[in-house]
N, C-alpha and C positions, 0 to 999 in steps of 0.2 A: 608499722601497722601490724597489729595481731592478729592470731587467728582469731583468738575468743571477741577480740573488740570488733572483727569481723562480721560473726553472727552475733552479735549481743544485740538486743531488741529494745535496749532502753532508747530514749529521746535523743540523750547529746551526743549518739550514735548516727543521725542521720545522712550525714557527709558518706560517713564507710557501709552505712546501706546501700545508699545507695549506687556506688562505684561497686558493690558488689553485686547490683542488681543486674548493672549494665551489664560488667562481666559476662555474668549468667546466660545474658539474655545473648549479647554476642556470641559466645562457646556454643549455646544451645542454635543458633543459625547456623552458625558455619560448621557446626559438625550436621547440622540434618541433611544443608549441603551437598557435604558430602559424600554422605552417604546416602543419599539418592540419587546421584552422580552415579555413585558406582554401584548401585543396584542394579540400575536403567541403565548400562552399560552397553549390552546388546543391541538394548532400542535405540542408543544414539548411535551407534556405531552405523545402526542400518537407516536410520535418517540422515546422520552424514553423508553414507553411500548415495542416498538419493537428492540430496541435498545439491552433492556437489555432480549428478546426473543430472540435475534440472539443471544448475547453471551452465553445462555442458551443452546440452537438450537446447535452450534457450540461445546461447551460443551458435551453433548449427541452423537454428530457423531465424537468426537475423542474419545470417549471413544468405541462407534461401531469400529472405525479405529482398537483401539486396540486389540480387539478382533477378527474382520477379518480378520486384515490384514496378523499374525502370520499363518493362515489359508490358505491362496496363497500360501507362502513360503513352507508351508508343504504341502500342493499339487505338488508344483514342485518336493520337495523329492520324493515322490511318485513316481511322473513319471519315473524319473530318474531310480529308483531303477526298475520300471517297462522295460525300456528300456535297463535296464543290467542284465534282466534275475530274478531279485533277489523277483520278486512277485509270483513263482509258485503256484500256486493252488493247482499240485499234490502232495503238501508236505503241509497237515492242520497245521499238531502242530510248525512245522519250521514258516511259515508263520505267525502264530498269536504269538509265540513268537516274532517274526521280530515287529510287530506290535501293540502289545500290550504299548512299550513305547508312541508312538504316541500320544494314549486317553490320556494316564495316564501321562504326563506332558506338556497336552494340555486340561486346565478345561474345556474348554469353547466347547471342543469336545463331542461329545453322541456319534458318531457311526463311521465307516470307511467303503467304499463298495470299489472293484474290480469287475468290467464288462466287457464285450464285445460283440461287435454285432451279439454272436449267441446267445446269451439269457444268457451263463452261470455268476455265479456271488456269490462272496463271501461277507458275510458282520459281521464285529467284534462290539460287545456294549454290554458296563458292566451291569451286570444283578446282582444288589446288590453287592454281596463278590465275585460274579462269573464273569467269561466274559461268551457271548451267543453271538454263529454265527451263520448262515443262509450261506446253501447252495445250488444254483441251477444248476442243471447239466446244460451244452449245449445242449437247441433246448427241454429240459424240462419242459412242458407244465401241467403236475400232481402234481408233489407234490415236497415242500422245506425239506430239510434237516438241522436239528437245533440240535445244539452242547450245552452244558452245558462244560466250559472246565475249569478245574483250576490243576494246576500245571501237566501238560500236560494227566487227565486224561477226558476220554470224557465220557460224558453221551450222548447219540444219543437218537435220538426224530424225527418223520418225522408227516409231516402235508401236508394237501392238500393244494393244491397251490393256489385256489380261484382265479386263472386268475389273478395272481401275474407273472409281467411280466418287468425287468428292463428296457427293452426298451422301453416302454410307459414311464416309466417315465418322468416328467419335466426335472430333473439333467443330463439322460442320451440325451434327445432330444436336450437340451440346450447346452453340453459339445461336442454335434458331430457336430453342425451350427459352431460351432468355433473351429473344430481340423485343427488345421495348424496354427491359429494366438497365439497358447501359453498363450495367454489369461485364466484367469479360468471365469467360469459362474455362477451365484447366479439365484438361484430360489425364486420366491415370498413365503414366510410363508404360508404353507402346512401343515396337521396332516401327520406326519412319518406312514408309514404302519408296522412296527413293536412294537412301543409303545405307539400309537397313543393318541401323543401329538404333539401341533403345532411349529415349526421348521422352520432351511431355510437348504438350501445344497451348497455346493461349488464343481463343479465338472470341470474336466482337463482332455480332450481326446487327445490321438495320435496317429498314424498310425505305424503298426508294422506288418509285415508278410502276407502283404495285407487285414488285418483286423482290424478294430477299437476298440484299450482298454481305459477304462476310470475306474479315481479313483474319489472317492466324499465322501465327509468329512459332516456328518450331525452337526448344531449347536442346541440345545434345547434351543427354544424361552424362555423359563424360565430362563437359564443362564443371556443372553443376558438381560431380561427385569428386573432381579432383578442387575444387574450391572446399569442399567438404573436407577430404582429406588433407589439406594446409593449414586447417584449422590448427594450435598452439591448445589443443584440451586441458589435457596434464601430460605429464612424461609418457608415451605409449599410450594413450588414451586412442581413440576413433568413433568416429561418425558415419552410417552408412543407410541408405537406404533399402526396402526389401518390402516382396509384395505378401500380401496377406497366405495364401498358399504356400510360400517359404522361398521363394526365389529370392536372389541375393543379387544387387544392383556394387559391383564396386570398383573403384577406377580405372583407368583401361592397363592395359599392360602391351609391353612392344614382342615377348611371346606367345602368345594370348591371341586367339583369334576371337570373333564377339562369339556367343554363343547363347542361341534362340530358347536353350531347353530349361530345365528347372532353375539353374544360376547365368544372368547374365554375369560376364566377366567384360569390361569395358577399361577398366586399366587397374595402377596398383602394385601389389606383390603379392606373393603368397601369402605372408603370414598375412595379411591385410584381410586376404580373403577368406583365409580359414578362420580365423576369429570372429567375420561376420557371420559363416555359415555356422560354428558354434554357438555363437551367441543367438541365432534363431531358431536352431534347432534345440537349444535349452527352450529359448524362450515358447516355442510349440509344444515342447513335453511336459512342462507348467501348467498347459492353460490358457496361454496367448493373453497372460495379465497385460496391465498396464497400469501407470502410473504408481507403479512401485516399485523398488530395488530387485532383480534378481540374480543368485550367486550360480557361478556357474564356470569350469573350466576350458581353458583351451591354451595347447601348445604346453602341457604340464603344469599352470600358473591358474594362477584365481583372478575372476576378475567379477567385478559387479557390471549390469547390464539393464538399461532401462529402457522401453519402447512405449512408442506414442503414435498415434494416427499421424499422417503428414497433411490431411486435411480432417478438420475436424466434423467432417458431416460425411467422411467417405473413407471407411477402413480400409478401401483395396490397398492402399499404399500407406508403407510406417517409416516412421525413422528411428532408428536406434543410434545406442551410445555405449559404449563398450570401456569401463576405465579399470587398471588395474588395482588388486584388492590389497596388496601390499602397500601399496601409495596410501589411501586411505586408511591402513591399519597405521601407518606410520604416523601419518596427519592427527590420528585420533590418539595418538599415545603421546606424543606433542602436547595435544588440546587436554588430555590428562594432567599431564607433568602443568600445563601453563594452572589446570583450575586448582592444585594443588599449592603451587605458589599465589597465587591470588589469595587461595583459602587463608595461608597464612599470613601474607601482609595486610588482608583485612584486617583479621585478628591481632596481630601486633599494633595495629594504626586505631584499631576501635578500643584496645585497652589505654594505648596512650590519647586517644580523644577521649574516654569514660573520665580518665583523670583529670583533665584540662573541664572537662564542665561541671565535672565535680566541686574543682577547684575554684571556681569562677561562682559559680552558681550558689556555694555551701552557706552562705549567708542570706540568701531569699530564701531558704529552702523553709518551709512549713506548711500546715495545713492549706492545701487552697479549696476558695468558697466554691460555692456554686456560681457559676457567672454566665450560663445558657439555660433555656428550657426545650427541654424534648417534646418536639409536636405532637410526636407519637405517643406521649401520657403528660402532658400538659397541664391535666386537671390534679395528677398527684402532685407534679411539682410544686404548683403552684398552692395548693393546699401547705405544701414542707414548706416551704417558703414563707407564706403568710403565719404559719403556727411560729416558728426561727423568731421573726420580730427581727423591726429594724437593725442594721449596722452596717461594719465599714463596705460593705457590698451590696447592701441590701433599704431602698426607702421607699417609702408610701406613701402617695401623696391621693387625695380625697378625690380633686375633680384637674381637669384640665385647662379649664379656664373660667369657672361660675365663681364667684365665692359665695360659699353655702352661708355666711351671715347677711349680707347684704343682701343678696340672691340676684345680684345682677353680674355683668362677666367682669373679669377686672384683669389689669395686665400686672399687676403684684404675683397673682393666682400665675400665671404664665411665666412669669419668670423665677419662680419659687420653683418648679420642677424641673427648665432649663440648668438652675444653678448646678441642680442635684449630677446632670447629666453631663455638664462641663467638669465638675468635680469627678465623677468618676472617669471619665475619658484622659484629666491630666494627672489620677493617682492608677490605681491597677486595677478599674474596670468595675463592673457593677450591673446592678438590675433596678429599674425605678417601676413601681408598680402602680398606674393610675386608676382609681377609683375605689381605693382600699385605707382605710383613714390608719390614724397613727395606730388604734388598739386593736388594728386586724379587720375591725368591720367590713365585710363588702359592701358597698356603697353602690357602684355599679358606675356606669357613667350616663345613668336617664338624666341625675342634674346639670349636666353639660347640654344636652336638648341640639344632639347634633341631629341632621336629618336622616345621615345614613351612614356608614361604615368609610366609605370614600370622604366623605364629606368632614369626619375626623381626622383622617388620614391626612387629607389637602392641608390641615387647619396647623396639625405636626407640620409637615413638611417645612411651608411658609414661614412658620416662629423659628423652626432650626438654622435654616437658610439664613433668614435674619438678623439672628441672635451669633449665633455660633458658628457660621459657617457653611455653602455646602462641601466645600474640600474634605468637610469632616465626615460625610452623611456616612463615607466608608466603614467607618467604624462603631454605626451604631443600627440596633435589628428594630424594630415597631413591629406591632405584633398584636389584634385582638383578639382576644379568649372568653368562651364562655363559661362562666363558671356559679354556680348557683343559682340560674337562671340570670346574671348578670354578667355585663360586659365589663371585663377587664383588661387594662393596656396594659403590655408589657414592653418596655424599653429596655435592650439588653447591650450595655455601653462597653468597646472594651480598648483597652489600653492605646491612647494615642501616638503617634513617631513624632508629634508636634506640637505643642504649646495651644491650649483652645483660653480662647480671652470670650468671656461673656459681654456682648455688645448693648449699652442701653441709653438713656438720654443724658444722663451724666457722663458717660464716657465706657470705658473697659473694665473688665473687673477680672481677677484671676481669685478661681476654687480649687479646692483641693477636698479630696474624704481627708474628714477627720475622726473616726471610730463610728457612732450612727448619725451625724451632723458634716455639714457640708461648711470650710472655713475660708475665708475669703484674707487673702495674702495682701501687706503690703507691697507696694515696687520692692523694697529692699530684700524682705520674705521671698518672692515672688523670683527675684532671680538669684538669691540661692538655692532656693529648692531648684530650679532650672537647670542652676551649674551641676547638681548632686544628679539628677535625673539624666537628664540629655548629654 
């Protein structure tokens, strides 16, 4: 192949046009590709970063899913049992027997309350080998009553009540705004007033005896944040929660005492923690975005950092993700190197397929007809169309089914434009134009005297069906157009995967385009063209 026969624009050039077109067309892809790839370089780089922060992100709140969610569920039990009687208070050791499986094959549980809006209120949590309740009489403003209880024997303990009062509570505030919708309510991460360590609650009120009871299930922020912390992110990656004001929530540590003030420390290690309180304290000197990558240092290293509300109607509490920016620059120089070879095996695989349909193809290759009309200018086509005059794509037929000599309908007249339509569907497709006689004239379709548009349409349908097939309907468009103040059919036929035999009282007949005439094959015609074709 030469160069000059390469671009040479004469005719019996058109095998090596066109394998140079593809070329062209190829090169010109894969290099724009690329190099918008590596323009956009920054901006993938920081969509990556956030990218693989949401999967991270996403990561972290199924794994809270997992833990919460079981949590609803057993509040509904709760209720339930509350509603059929089976939560008495005035029977301790019954009741915390009832209750005790609850904690105990629910890890992720610390404690269990029963309340109601006259103050009174039970509450169960394991206290090392023991369990330890709390109880406040109704409308008892002095002093709690606390159990030591194992294997139903009690140790009693009373303590003053320090203006310990359930109904102040968030859990109980929040569980009574929403008794009626069966909803349960989460409370923002709070230190527990019993073990005072920071926590969340879930609590579920309902209306019983004209008074309001409500159960709430306590979770220990250390559960949750050391399940957080075992998360598999990426290599050194973390999860951590933290309150909207900058307090840092992260997992406990056995040096570490809790501490109430700006950063809870609940467990963990150091670098665990300084990386979360970095990462917030970037994330507060930003702006307190979210839902986008933010760069920011800690411990001498780079890392990306992404925060999100942990409920999405209550910013007091986020969750953050902290992964490092090494990791991702590495990933993305990777995801370079990989679109670079891709770039090129497209490119080698698209030059050796240009030549393979080149090849294949070099002997159909010429002029092709018009074989569709555009809706959207309809009335030019069909003008170029009817100026053309008939041929091997292109026939006119007068009416649809009148014959204009006799003037009554005749089924010659119907199968004189089926032919036309079997013939192009078993050569390489075509246009059949009804109501347009052989020298162009529009004709229109008044001498067919259909009632209405549908009523045409139905009249197609049923002959094609009949005649030809509906297997075939796939491959052919019906179409009316107005055109000179006359209605013109357009039937736009295109190449069939299957043999169409025209159906009639004598038997089958097989057409073919022959230049502007339609030729009907014998069997022997008929399946050699078949063998050549299919």
């Amino acid at each position: 192949m030469s160069l000059s026969a390469l671009f040479s624009y004469s005719p019996g050039n058109v095998r090596l046009r066109l394998f140079r077109d593809l070329v062209l067309v190829v090169l010109f892809s894969v290099g724009t590709l690329v190099l918008a790839i590596y323009l956009v370089m920054t901006e993938v780089r920081q969509e990556l970063a956030w990218g693989q922060i949401s999967q991270a992100t996403a990561q972290v709140r199924e794994e809270l899913r997992r833990l919460l969610e079981p949590t609803e569920q057993q509040l509904a039990i709760l209720r339930d049992w509350g509603r059929a009687g089976d939560l008495n208070r005035d029977d301790i050791d019954g009741l915390t027997r009832r209750l005790i499986p609850t904690l105990t094959h629910h890890s992720q549980l610390s404690g269990l309350i029963i309340a109601d809006d006259s103050g009174g209120e039970y509450f169960l949590t394991r206290d090392e080998d023991r369990w330890l309740m709390r109880e406040r009489a109704p409308g008892d403003a002095g002093r709690l009553r606390w159990h030591h209880w194992e294997s139903g024997e009690d140790d009693v303990a009373w303590q003053d009540n320090d203006g310990y009062d359930p109904r102040r509570r968030s859990w109980f505030r929040d569980a009574v705004q929403a008794v009626g919708s069966g909803k349960a309510s989460w409370t923002r991460p709070y230190v527990f007033f019993t073990r005072k360590v920071p926590g969340i609650t879930a609590s579920l009120a309902w209306r019983e005896a004209g008074s309001i009871q409500v159960v709430a299930l306590d979770l220990d922020l250390s559960t949750i944040l050391g399940s957080i912390d075992n998360l598999s992110l990426v290599e050194d990656g973390t999860g951590f929660l933290f309150r909207a004001d900058g307090g840092v929530y992260v997992p406990p540590r056995e040096d570490r005492e809790p501490n109430e003030g700006s950063h809870f420390f609940s467990a963990g290690n150091t670098q665990g923690g300084t990386l979360a309180i970095d990462a917030v304290d970037a994330w507060k000197s930003a702006g307190r975005p979210e839902e986008r990558a933010l760069r920011f240092t800690s411990g001498e290293r780079a890392w990306w950092g992404g925060f999100s509300p942990l409920y999405l109607d209550d910013e007091a509490a986020w969750l953050g993700v902290a992964l490092p920016l090494d990791d991702l620059v590495t990933l993305l120089q990777r995801r370079w190197q990989l679109v670079l070879a891709i770039a090129l095996a497209v490119l080698v695989s698209a030059m050796l397929l240009a030549m393979v349909v080149v090849r294949k193809y070099s002997r159909r290759l010429k002029e092709l007809p018009r074989l569709s009309i555009d809706k959207g200018n309809y009335r030019e086509d069909l003008r170029s169309l009817i100026h053309s005059g008939e041929s091997l794509h292109l026939e006119f037929k007068s009416t649809i089914r009148m014959n204009l000599r006799s003037g009554k309908a005749g089924r010659e007249i119907e199968l004189a434009w089926l032919k036309g339509v079997a013939a192009f569907m078993n050569t390489d497709g075509g246009i059949l134009l009804i109501g347009v006689e052989d020298n162009g004239n529009i004709l229109g379709l008044e001498p067919d005297n259909f009632e209405n548009d549908d009523k045409c349409r139905l009249h197609f349908k049923n002959l094609f069906n009949q005649h030809l097939g509906p297997e075939f309907s796939k491959y052919v468009h019906f179409d009316i157009f107005d055109l000179e103040h006359k209605q013109v059919v357009a039937i736009e036929c295109e190449r069939a995967d299957d043999p169409v035999f025209l159906v009639h009282k004598q038997g089958e007949s097989f057409y073919i385009r022959s230049g502007p005439s339609n030729m009907e094959l014998t069997i022997s015609q008929a399946l050699s063209y078949l063998r050549r074709r299919f």
